[in-house]
C-alpha positions in Angstrom: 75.7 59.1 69.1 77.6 62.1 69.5 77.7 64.2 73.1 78.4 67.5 73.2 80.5 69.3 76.0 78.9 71.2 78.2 80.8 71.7 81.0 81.9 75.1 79.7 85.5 74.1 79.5 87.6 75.1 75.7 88.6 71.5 74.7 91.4 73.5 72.8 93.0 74.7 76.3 96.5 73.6 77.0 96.4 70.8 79.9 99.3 71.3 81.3 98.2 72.5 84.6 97.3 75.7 86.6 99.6 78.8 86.2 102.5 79.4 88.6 101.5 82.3 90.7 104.5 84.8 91.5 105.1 86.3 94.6 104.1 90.0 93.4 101.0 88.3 92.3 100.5 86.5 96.0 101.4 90.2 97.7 99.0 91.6 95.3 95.9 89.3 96.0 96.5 89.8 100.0 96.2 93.6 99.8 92.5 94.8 100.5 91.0 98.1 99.3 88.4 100.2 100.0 87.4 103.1 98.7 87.6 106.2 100.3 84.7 107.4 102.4 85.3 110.9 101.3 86.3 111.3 97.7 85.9 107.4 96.6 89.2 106.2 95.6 90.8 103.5 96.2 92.8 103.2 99.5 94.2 100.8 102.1 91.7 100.4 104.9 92.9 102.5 107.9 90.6 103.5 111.3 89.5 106.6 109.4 88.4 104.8 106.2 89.8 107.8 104.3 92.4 108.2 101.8 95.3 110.3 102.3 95.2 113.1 100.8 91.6 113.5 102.3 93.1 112.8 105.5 95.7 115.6 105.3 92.9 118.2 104.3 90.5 117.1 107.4 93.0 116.7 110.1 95.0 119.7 111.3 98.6 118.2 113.1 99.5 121.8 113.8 96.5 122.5 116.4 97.7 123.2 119.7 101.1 124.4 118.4 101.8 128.2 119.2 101.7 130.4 115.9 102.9 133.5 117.8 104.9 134.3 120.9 106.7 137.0 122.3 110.5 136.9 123.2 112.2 139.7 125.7 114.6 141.6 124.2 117.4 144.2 125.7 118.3 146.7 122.9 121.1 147.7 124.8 122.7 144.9 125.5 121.2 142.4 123.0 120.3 139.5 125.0 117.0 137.4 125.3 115.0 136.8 128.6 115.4 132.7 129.1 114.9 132.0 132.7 118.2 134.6 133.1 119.3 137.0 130.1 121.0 135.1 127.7 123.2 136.1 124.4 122.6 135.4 120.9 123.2 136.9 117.7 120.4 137.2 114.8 119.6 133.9 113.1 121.9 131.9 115.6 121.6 128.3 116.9 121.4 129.8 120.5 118.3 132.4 119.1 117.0 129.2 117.1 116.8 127.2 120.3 115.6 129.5 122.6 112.4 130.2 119.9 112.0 126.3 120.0 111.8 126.8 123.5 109.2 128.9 124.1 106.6 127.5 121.6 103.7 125.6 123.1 102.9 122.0 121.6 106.0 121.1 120.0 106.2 117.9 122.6 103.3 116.6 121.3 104.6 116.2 117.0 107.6 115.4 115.5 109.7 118.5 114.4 111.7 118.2 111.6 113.3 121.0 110.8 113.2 124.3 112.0 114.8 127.9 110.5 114.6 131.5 110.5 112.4 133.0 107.5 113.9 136.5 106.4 112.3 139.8 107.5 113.5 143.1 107.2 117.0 144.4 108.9 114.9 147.5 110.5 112.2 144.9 112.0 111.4 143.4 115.2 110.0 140.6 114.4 111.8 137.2 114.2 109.8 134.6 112.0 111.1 130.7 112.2 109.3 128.0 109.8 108.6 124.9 111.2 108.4 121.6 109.6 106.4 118.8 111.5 
């Protein structure tokens, strides 16, 4: 009498053992994902359970942070109200400072980099871009 296998298993199949598992495959198994509660892709789980370029569009960094303020300015003498008058030159690392200075919220991000943005030689306005 014959029996037939039924245990679902290829009789063909090498015996030789389970595979080896590598360590990408090991890092790869312990990562969970989720998808995003937003937009559906796949992301690493974080507190907001969104991914991150829907996190970028729905939180604002910059809120709090001054857009515009206004500096003193002698025409005669070209100097800047600090605390006291102070000298600087257009575009300067003293003018640069003293911008930084006076905006509002910059304790509360990290700044990266900071410089003047080029307006007209006839205008009064100073315009610095800020990268935080």
């Amino acid at each position: 009498m014959a029996t037939a296998n039924t245990s679902g298993l290829d009789s063909t199949k090498d015996k030789s053992g389970p595979e080896k598992m590598t360590e990408n495959d090991k890092a790869a198994m312990k990562v969970h994902r989720i998808r995003c509660c937003l937009c559906g892709v796949m992301t690493e789980p974080n507190p907001a359970n969104t991914c991150i370029n829907c996190l970028k569009q729905k939180v604002d960094i910059t809120e709090g942070i001054s857009k515009d303020l206004i500096l003193q300015h002698c025409r005669e003498c070209n100097r800047y109200l600090r605390p006291g008058w102070v000298s600087a030159d257009l575009e300067s690392a003293e003018l640069l400072a003293l911008c930084l200075k006076h905006v509002k919220g910059l304790k509360r991000v990290k700044l990266l980099d900071a410089q003047f943005i080029w307006t007209e030689p006839h205008s009064r306005r100073i315009k610095v871009k800020l990268t935080v």
